[in-house]
N, C-alpha and C positions, 0 to 999 in steps of 0.2 A: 304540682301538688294534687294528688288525689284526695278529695273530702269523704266519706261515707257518711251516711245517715245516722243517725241514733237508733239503734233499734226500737221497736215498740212498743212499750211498756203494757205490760199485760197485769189483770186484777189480780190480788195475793189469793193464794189458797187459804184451806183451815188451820192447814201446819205453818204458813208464812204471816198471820195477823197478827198486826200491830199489840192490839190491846187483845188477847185472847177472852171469849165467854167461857164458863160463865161469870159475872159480874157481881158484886155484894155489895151491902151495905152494912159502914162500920158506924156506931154512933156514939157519939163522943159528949161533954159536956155544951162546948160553942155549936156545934156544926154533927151533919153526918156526910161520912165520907162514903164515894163509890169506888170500888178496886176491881180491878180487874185479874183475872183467876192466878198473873204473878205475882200480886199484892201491890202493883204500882196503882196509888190515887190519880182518879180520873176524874171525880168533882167533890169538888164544898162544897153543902150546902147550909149557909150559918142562919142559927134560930136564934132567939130568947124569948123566956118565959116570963121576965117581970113585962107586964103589961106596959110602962110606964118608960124603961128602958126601949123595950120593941119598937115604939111609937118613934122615941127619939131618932133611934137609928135606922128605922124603916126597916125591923129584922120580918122575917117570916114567925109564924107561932112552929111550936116544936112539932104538931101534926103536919100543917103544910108542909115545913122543911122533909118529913120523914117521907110522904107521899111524894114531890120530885126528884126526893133520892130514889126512889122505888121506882116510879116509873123512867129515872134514866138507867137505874140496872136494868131495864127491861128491854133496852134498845138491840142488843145481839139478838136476840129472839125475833126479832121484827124485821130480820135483817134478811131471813130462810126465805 
């Protein structure tokens, strides 16, 4: 038996990436979602606004939540 090797897996291009940029942010009533430019969601990020609820569940407030959605749409950019 002859074995060969696997060949070498080489990085994707811009035309072969997984999640293509650029990247958005959708915002919803629970949560804002990130998508990427084929519309597939690529995170939750879940809030609430009653103070009282948040607490219980350990949510983010609706500005935190909106700013790590923001800065993970930001991550293709950071990639150059």
């Amino acid at each position: 038996m002859n074995f060969e090797p696997d060949p070498v897996p080489t990085g994707p291009t811009m035309s072969q990436r997984r999640f293509p940029p650029p990247w958005s942010v959708e915002e919803t009533a629970p949560c804002f979602i990130v998508r990427d430019a084929n519309g597939q969601a690529l995170a939750f990020i879940y809030c609430e606004d009653e103070p009282g609820r948040r607490a219980t569940g350990k949510l983010l407030t609706r500005d935190e939540a909106r700013r790590i959605a923001a800065n993970i749409a930001k991550l293709p950019l950071l990639r150059r």
